[in-house]
C-alpha positions in Angstrom: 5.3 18.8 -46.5 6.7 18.1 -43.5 3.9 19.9 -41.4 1.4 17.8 -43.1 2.9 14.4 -42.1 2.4 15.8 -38.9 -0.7 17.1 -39.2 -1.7 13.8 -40.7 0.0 11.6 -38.1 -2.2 14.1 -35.2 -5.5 12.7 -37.2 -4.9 9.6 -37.2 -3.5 9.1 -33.5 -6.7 11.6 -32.8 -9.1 9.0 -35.2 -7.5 5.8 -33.5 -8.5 6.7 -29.5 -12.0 8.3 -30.9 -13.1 5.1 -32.4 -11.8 3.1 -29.8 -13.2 5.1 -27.2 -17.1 4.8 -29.3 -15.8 0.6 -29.5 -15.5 0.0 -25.7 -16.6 3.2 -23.5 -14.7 1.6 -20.8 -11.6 2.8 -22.2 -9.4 6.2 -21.5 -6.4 7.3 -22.8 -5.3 10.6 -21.2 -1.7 12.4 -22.6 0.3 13.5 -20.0 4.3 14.4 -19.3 6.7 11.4 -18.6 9.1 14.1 -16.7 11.3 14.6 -19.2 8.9 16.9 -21.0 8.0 14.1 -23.6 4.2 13.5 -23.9 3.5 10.1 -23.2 -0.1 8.3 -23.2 -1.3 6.7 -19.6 -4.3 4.3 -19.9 -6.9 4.7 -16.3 -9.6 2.7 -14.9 -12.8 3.0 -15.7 -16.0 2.0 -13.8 -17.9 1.4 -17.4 -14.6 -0.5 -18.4 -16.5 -3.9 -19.1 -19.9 -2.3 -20.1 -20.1 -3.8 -23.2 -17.1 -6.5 -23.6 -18.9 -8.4 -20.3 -21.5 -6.3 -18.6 -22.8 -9.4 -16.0 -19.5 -9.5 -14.4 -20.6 -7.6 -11.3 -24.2 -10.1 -11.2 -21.7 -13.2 -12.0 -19.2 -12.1 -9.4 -22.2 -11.2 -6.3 -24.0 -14.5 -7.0 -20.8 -16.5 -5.9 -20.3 -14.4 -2.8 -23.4 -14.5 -2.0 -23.3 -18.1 -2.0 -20.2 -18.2 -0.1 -20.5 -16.0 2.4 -24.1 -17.3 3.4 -22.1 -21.2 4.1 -19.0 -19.1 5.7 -19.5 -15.8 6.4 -15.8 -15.1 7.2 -14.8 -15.3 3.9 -15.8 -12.0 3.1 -13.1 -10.6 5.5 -10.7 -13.0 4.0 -11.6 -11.9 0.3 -10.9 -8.3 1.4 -8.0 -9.1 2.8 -6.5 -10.8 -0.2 -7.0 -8.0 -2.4 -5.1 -5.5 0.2 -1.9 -7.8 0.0 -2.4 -8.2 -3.8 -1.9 -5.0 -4.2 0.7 -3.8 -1.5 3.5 -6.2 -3.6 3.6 -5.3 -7.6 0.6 -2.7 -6.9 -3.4 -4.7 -7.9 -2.2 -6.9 -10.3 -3.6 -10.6 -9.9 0.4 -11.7 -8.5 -1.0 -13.0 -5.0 -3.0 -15.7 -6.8 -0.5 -17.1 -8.6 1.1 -20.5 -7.8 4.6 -22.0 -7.9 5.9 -22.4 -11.3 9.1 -22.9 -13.2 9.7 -19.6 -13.5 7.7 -18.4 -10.5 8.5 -18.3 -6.7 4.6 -18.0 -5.3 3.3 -14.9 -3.0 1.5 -17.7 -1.0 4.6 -19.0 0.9 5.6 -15.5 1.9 5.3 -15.0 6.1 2.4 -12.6 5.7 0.3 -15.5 3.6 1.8 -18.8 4.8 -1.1 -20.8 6.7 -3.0 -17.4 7.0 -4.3 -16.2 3.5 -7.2 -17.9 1.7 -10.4 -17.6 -0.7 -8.4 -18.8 -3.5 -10.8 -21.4 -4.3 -13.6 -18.3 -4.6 -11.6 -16.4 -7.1 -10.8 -19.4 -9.3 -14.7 -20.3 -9.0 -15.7 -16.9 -10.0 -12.9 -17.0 -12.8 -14.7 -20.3 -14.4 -18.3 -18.5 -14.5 -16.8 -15.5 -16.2 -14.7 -17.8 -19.2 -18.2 -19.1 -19.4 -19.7 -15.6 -20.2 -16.7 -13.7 -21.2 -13.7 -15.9 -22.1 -10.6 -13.9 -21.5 -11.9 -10.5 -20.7 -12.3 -9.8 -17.3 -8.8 -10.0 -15.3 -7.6 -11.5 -12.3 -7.0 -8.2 -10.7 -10.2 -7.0 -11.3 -12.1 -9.9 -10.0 -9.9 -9.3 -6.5 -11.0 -5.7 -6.8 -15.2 -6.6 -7.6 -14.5 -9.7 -4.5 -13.7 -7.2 -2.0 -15.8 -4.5 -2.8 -19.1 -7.5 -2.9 -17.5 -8.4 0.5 -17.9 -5.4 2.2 -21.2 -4.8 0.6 -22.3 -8.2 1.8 -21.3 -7.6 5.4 -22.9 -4.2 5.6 -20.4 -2.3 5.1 -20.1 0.6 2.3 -21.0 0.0 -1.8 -18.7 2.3 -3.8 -18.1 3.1 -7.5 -15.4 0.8 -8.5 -12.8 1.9 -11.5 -11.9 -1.3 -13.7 -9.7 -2.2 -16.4 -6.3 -3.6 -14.5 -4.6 -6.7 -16.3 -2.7 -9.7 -14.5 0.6 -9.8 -13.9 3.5 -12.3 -15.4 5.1 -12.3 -12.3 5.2 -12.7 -8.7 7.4 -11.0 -6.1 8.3 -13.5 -2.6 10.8 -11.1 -1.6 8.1 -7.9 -1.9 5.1 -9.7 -0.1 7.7 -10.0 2.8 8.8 -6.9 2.9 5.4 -4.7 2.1 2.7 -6.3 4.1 2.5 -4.6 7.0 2.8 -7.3 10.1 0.5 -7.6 13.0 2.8 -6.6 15.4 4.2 -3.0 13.6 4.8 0.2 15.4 2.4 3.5 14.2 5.9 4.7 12.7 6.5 1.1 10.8 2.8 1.3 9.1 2.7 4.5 8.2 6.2 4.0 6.3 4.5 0.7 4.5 1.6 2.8 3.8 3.1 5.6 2.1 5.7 3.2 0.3 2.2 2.5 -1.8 1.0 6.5 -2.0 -1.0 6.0 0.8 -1.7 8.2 4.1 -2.5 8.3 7.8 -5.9 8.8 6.8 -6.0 5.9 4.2 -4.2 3.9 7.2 -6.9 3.9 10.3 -9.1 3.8 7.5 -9.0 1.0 6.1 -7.3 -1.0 9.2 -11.2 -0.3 9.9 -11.9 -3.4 7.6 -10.8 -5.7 10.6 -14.5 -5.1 11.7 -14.9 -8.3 10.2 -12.7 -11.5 10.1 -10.3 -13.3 11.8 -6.5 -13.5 13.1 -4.5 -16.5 14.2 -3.1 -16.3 18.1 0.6 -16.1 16.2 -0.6 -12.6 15.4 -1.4 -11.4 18.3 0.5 -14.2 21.6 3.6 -11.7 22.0 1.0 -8.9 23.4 -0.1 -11.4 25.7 3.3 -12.9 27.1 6.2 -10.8 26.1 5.5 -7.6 24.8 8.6 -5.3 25.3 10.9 -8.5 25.6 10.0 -8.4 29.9 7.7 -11.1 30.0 4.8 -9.6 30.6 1.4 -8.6 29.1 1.0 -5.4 26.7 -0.4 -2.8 29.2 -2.8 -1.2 26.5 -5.1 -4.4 27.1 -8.2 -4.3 29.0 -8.0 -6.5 31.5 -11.1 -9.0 31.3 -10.2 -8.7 27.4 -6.6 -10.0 28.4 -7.7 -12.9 30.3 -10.5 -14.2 27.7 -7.5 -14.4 24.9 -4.9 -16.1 27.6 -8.1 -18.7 27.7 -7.6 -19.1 23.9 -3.9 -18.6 23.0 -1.7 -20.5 25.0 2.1 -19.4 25.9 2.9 -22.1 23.8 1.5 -23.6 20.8 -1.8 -23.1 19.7 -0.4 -21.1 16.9 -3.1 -21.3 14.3 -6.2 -20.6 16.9 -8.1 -17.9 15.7 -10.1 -15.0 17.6 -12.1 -12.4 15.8 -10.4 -8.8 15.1 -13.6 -7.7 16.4 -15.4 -9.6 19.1 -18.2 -7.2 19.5 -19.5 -7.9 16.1 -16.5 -10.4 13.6 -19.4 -10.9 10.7 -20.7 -7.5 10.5 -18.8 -4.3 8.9 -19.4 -1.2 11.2 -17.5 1.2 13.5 -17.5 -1.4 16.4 -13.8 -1.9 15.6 -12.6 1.4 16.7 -14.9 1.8 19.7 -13.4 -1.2 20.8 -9.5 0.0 20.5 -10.4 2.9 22.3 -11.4 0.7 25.4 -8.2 -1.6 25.2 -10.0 -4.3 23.0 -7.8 -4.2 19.7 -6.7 -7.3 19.1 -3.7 -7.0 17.1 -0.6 -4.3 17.8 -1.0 -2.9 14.9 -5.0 -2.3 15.7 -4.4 -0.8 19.3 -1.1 1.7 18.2 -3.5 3.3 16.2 -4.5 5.1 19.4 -1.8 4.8 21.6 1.6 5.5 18.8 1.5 9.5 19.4 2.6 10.0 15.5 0.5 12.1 13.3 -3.1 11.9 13.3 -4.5 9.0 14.0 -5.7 8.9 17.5 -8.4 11.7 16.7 -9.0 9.6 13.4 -9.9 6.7 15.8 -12.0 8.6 18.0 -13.7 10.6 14.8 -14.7 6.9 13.4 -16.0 5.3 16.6 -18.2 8.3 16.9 -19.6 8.4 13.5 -20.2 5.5 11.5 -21.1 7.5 8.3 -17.8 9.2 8.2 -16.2 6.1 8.9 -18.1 4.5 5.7 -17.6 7.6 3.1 -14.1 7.3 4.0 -13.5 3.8 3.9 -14.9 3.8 -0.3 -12.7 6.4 -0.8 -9.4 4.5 0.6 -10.8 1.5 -1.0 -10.5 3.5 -4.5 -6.9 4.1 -3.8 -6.1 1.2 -2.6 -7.2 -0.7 -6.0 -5.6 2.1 -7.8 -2.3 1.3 -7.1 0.0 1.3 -10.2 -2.0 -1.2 -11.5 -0.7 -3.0 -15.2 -3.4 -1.2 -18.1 -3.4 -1.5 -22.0 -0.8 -3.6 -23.7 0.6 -4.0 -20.5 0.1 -7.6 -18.5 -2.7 -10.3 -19.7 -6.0 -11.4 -18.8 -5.5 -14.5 -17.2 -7.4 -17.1 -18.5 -7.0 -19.6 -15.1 -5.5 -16.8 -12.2 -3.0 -19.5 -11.1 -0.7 -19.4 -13.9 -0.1 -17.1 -16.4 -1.6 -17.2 -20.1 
């Protein structure tokens, strides 16, 4: 008897994910070990994940950027950005968007995002047309991960097959978006600690610090190369010289803080290899950019070199990073919410 309550309980557990899987093809349910030798269920993205619960969501989410983009095209850097420090704190879960709160203390005021991160106003608008269409089905997290993707897309850069299906977060974490994000001034032995904190490599890292081929960064990011780099008060050495002098012009000694420059002045709208050709002359603007080739840790000189020679390899990578990236313990099944406004939870 006892065999067949099991038995029983298999077929039903079996029935259950069958008919759920035939009810929304989007959805997976894989068994797998917790580590203690107990089976446990994990849900997994999906590309198909809103093929029949809201199948414009990629048409709804490209006719916003579009719009965007074409009356500022540096928002499309600043989209892609806000995904990569969405999920760097909490892994891709929608808690960068969320706003002060009684029981919330907001990403946004955190030293990586304060007076630096935006596009908040895109999401939110892309959020509306989606209640519209699909009230409370696709998430937060999700639309970061469709914004970014469109971004690159939009600026040339590489289309890639996107998995789907993370849910928002309930919380935020101030104290992990200052500790996580990787800041503009890092060592190569600082960012590739940050990077594998999140299960990512050196390869991931040049990789998709490749996505400054488009956008902006304020002269706070980038003044201490140009007046006090090693604490001597003088220039970083790494710069080329001309390069040097036309950001002096820009980004005073003193004040100025919130100036911008583009990451990549060859080319700051358009998503191509330009980025890494120009680190290998001297012409990275952040610390972070130029160590890449100058830090002598691991693999990522050659990486630099390998990119700035071929675009195509710099693109098939780049999709593949991006995968990982969004894949990064993101909340899935009864876990989290779909937001209904991305500023405050449900």
């Amino acid at each position: 008897m006892a065999f067949l309550s099991v038995s029983f309980g298999v077929v039903v557990v079996f029935f259950l994910f069958s008919t759920l899987s035939i009810a929304f093809p989007g959805f997976s349910f894989n068994w797998g070990s917790d580590g203690n030798g107990r089976s446990v269920g994990s849900f997994h993205l999906t590309p198909e994940f809103y093929q029949y619960s809201c199948p414009q969501v990629n048409d709804i989410v490209m006719s916003v950027l579009e719009q965007v983009t074409a009356k500022d095209p540096r928002m499309a850097a600043s989209l892609l950005r806000l995904h990569f420090h969405d999920c760097f704190v909490q892994g891709c879960d929608g808690s960068v968007l969320l706003d002060d709160s009684t029981t919330i203390i907001s990403e946004k005021q955190s030293n990586p995002n304060r007076k630096s991160i935006r596009g908040f106003e895109v999401i939110n608008e892309i959020k509306a047309k989606l209640e519209e269409v699909c009230p409370l089905t696709v998430s937060c997290a999700d639309i970061l991960a469709l914004a970014a993707r469109g971004s690159t897309v939009l600026s040339g850069g590489p289309y890639w097959e996107l998995p789907l299906g993370r849910k928002d977060s309930k919380t935020a974490s101030l104290n992990g978006s200052n500790r996580n994000i990787p800041p503009p001034n890092s060592t190569l032995q600082n960012l590739i600690q940050l990077f594998n904190r999140q299960g990512l490599d050196e390869i991931d890292l040049v990789t998709l610090s490749g996505s400054h081929t488009i956008g902006m960064a304020r002269c706070v990011t980038f003044k201490q190369r140009l007046y006090n780099q090693n604490g001597n008060n003088q220039p970083d050495e790494t710069l080329e010289r001309t390069y040097y002098h036309g950001l002096t012009s820009v980004c005073p000694k003193s004040g100025g803080d919130n100036i911008i420059s583009p990451l990549d002045l060859a080319s700051p709208t358009k998503f191509d290899n330009t980025y890494f050709k120009l680190i290998i002359l001297g012409k990275g603007l952040l610390n972070s950019d130029e160590v890449l080739l100058t830090g002598n840790v691991g693999n990522t000189m050659n990486l630099v070199r390998s990119y700035a020679e071929d675009e195509v390899l710099f693109f098939n990578r780049f999709a593949i990073s991006m995968v990982k990236l969004g894949n990064i313990s993101p909340l899935t099944g009864q876990n989290g919410e779909v937001r209904k406004n991305c500023r405050r939870v449900n």
